[in-house]
C-alpha angles and dihedrals in degrees: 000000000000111000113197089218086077139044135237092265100034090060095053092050093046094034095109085055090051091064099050107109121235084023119056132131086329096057088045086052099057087041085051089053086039119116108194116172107211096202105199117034092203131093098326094034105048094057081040091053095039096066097029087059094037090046092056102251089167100208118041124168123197127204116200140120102176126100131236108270126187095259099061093068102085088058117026112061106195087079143084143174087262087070099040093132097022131115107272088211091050107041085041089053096058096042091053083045090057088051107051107000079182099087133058115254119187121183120209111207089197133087122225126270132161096272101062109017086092096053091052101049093046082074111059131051093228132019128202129210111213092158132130109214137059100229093074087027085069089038102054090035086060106043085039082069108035081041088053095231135132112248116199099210128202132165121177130181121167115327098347137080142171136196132186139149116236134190093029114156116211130209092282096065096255119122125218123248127275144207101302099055088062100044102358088194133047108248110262121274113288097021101094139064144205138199090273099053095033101026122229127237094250097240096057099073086049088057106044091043088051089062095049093059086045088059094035090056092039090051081053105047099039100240135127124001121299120227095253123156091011141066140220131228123194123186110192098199090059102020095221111159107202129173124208126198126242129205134184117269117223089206090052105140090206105039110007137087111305099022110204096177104082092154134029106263120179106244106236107226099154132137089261100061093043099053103017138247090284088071101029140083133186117232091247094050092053087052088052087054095041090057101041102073096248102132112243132193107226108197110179110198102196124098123291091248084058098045091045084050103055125340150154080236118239136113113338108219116170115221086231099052090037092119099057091037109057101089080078088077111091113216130242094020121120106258140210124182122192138186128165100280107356115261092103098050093050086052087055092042097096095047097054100037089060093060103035087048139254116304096009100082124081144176117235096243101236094359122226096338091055089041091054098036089055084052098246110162109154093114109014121136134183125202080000089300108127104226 
């Protein structure tokens, strides 16, 4: 049966969604009207994209300003050898386009920042976190509920993953809780990892952004029942599926009783505010340093197969070989230890700090991605070729 809301080609690409009962050409309707922002077009973000685009969500935003690096292959599909170097958004955006040249797809070569989440979110109906990093977690899950709008949340390392939507309001009028009645701060400083610091099992990231895309479209179209006030864990090695409860949370800065966010604000849980000015240093600041001509120790503290890929140069010491490698350190020179985003170089912090001296040693504040992001080129190299 022919329905005017879809075209001739439009209906045989969406045909095995018109037979699903309780769905149907309504239920691709509302996902055609549908405007859903992927923010994060990496592990979570290219399976969520994949079947958001496929499914005929007709208006899909991405957020991303990285490139396409040789890692990400074994998780993030969208990608080939062929990109390696090339924008993620861009080079996403044409793929899902291949796929379904029915829908409206937009890239966003930004990142988010408290100055423009709101006004991106204020765009689209639902808005899906496939980042990898608490600083923009806190700073979606709050303009997600000062903007009014659900936010399908994920977060993965190793072997683990979760998944829940947050800020839903139901047909009463009461919205679900969000973020900040889980875990109402960020973890210190150091604490946490991400992908890029504990690694992830490649599937895991396929699956849980799978899901996303499952509660995102379900959120859309009106049907089941959204994950809202719980949350669910999955663990891959054992493939237990467990669902925890969430409850508002009276003290909740954001939603409870005596809100103090009014506005987004980006949480600052960087290296600097963990160990103090005295043992860190900004990206820009360390450009300043690489190009005066004050002598500086640079001690990267990733794996050798990191620091051949892409570094500021310097001694390669391996977190995990950091004890049998730190007579490599020469004392009583100023120091500056590195890492990707700044967790490992802040471990290593201490021990090489011991044996640099006191108050010579700091921490890169955000590591490569926050040197890079800041623009900071003086001594970057990549595949060991100085640019």
């Amino acid at each position: 049966m022919s329905d005017e809301r879809f075209s001739g080609d439009e209906q045989a690409h969406y045909a095995r969604h018109f037979l699903v009962k309780g769905f149907g050409p309504e239920g691709q309707a509302r996902l055609k009207a549908g405007k859903v922002l992927v923010v994060g077009a990496g592990g979570l973000g290219c399976p969520a994209l994949m079947y958001l685009a496929a499914a005929g969500v007709g208006h899909i935003g991405i957020v991303e300003d990285d490139t396409v690096d040789v890692s990400n292959l074994h998780r993030q599909l969208l990608f080939g050898v062929g990109d390696i170097g090339a924008p993620k958004g861009a080079v996403a955006r044409q793929k899902l386009l291949d796929n379904n040249p029915h829908i409206d797809i937009r890239h966003f070569a930004e990142r988010l920042s408290q100055s423009n989440v709101l006004a991106y979110v204020q765009g689209y109906d639902v808005i899906v976190d496939a980042t990898d990093n608490f600083t923009t977690k806190y700073l979606l899950n709050d303009a997600c509920y000062l903007g009014g709008k659900p936010l399908v949340y994920a977060s993965i390392s190793q072997f683990e993953g979760q998944v829940g939507v947050f800020n839903l309001t139901d047909a009463e009028g009461r919205r679900s809780t969000n973020l900040r009645d889980i875990f109402p701060e960020p973890p210190p400083a150091g604490l946490a990892q991400n992908c890029g610091e504990a690694g992830v099992l490649g599937v895991l990231p396929g699956i849980v952004g799978s899901i996303q895309a499952l509660e995102a479209i379900k959120i859309l179209a009106g049907v089941g029942e959204p994950a809202a006030n719980r949350l669910m864990l999955f663990d891959a090695l054992s493939l237990h599926l467990r669902q925890v409860s969430v409850r508002h949370r009276a003290s909740n800065p954001l939603s409870g009783e005596r809100p103090s966010i009014l506005q987004p604000r980006e949480i600052e849980a960087s290296c600097a505010v963990a160990v103090g000015e005295r043992y860190a240093i900004s990206p820009l600041a360390l450009e300043r340093r690489l190009r005066s001509d004050v002598p500086v120790q640079l001690i990267d503290v990733r794996d050798e197969h990191e620091h051949l890929a892409i570094s500021l140069g310097g001694i390669n010491m391996p977190l995990n070989q950091l004890p049998q490698r730190l007579a490599q350190a020469a004392p009583a020179v100023d120091t500056v230890i590195y890492c990707k985003s700044g967790v490992r170089s802040l471990k290593a912090l201490s021990a090489i700090n011991a044996i640099v001296g006191d108050g010579q040693c700091r921490s890169l504040t955000g590591g490569l991605d926050a040197y890079l992001a800041a623009g900071c080129l003086a001594r970057l190299s990549r595949d060991g070729v100085p640019q």
